[in-house]
N, C-alpha and C positions, 0 to 999 in steps of 0.2 A: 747519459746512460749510467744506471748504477749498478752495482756488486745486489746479487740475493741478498733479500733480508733475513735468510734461513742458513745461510752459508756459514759452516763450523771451519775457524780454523779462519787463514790467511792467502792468500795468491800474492807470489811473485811474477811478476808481466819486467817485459825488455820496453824501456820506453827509447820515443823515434829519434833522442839523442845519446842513446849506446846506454842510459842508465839503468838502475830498478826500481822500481814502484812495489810496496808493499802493499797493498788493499785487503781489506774486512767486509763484513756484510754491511752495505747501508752507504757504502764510500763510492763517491762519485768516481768514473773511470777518466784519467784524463785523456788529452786533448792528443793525437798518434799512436795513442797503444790501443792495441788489438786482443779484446778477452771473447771466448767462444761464447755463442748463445748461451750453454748452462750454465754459465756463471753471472748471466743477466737477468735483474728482474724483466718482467715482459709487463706492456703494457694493460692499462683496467680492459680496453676494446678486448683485446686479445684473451684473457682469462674471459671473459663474456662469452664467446663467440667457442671458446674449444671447450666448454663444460667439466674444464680439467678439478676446480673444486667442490661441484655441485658432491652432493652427499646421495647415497641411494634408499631408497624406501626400506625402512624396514618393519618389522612387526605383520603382525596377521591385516590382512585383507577385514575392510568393515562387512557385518552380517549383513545376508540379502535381505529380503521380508521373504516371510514365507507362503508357501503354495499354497490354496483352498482348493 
């Protein structure tokens, strides 16, 4: 599991021997500490399947043909 690639700035996490863990974006999470989903990338499945970066249509509709 990694840190967001978009993530500004730093996270301090308690690691499962009483220490701290600095982490950035791109930095691997290690092995007994616990960082919440929004500070994880999510899987390519996952970004597929919720349409979170799809982009929306924009500009005018193409012309119809017109009536006789």
């Amino acid at each position: 599991m990694k840190i967001r690639s978009d993530l500004e700035g730093v996270v301090y996490v308690h690691t499962a021997g009483g220490g701290v863990a600095c982490l950035k974006a791109g930095d691997t999470v290690p092995d007994g500490v616990e960082v919440g989903d929004h500070l994880t990338e999510k899987t390519t499945e996952s970004k597929e399947s919720d349409g979170a970066g799809d982009k929306p249509r924009r500009g005018r509709p193409p012309r119809s043909a017109p009536v006789d």
